[in-house]
C-alpha positions as CSV (number, residue, x, y, z in Angstrom):
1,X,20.4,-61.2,-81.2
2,X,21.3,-64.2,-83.1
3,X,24.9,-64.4,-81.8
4,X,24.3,-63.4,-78.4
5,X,25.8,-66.0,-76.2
6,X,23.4,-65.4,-73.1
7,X,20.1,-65.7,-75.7
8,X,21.3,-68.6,-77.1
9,X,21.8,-70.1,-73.6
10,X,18.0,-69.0,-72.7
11,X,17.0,-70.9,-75.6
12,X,19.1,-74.2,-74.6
13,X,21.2,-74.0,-78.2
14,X,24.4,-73.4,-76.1
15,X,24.0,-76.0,-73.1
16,X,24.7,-74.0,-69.5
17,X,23.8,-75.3,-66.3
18,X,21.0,-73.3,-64.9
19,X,20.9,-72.8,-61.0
20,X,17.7,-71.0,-60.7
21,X,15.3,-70.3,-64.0
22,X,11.5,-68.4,-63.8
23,X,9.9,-66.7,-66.7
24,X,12.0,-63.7,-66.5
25,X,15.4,-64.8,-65.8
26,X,17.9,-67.3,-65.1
27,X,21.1,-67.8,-62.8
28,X,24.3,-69.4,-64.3
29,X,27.9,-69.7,-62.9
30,X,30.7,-67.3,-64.6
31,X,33.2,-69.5,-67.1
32,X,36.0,-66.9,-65.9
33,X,34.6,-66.5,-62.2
34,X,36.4,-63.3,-60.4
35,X,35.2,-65.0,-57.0
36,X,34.9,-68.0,-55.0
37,X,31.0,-68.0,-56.3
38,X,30.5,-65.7,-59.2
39,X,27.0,-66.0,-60.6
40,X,25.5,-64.5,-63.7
41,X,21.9,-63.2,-63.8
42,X,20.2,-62.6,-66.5
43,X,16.8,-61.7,-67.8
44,X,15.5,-63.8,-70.4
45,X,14.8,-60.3,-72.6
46,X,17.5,-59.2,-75.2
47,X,18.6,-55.7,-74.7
48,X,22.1,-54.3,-74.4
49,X,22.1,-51.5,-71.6
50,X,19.7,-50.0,-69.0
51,X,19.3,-47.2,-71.0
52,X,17.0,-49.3,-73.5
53,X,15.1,-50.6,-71.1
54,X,11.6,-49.8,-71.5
55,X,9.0,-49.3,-68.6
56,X,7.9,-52.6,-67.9
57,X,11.4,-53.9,-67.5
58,X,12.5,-51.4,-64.9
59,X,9.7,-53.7,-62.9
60,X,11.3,-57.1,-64.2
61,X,15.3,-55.0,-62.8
62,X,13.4,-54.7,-59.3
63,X,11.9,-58.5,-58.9
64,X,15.6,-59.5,-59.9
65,X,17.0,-58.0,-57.3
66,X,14.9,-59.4,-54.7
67,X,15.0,-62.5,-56.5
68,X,19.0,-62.1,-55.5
69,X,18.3,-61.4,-52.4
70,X,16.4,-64.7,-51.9
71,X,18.7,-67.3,-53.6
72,X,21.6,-65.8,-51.6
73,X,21.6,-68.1,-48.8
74,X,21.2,-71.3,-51.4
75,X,23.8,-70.0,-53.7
76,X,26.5,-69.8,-50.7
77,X,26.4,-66.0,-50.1
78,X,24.9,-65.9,-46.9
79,X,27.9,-63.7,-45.6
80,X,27.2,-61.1,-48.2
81,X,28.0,-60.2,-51.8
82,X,29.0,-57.7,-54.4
83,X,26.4,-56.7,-57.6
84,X,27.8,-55.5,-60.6
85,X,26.4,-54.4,-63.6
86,X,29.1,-53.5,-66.2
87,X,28.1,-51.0,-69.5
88,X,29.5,-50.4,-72.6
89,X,32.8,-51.0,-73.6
90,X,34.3,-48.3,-71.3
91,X,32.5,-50.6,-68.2
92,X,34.2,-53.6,-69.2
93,X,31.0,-55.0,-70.5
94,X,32.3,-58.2,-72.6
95,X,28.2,-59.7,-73.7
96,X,26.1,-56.9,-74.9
97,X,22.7,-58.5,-73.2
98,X,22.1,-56.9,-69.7
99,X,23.3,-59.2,-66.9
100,X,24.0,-59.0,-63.3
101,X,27.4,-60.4,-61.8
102,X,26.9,-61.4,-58.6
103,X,29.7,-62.4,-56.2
104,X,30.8,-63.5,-53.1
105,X,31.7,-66.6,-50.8
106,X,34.7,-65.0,-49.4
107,X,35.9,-61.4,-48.4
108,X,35.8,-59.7,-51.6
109,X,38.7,-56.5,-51.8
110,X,37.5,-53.2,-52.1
């Protein structure tokens, strides 16, 4: 965990504005945004995939989603948005620490 990017963002060594912080996650933009907003959500717990989540976390997965749901409006996706979770290398997951792309703010392609 001591090169992971996203961890080292929780921890406020790499500087990243944070749009929406509580004690189990945080919201930042995307660097390489795929979308007119592209956020990035991601829980404040190291762990690679949803297969090594543990119990309690698939509780933490299901507040973060209605946590979404809630800061769409302020984030500028009151029209709607796409959630993506990539995994593993074959699912074009780039940082091994679960996150949640979240995009929107225009009429995304199928």
């Amino acid at each position: 965990m001591n090169d992971c990017v996203f961890c080292k963002i929780r921890d406020g060594i790499i500087p990243s504005p944070k749009l929406y912080e509580d004690e189990e996650i945080f919201v930042i933009r995307d660097i390489e945004p795929k979308a007119k907003c592209h956020y990035l959500v991601i829980p404040k717990k190291h762990f690679k995939l949803l297969s090594e989540m543990e119990k309690q976390d698939e509780a933490m997965l299901g507040r973060t989603f209605a946590k979404i749901a809630s800061l769409a409006p302020t984030l500028g996706l009151e029209n709607g948005y796409r959630v993506i979770i990539n995994q593993g290398d074959d699912g074009g997951q780039t940082v091994f620490h679960l996150h949640i792309h979240v995009l929107g703010g225009e009429k995304l392609p199928l």
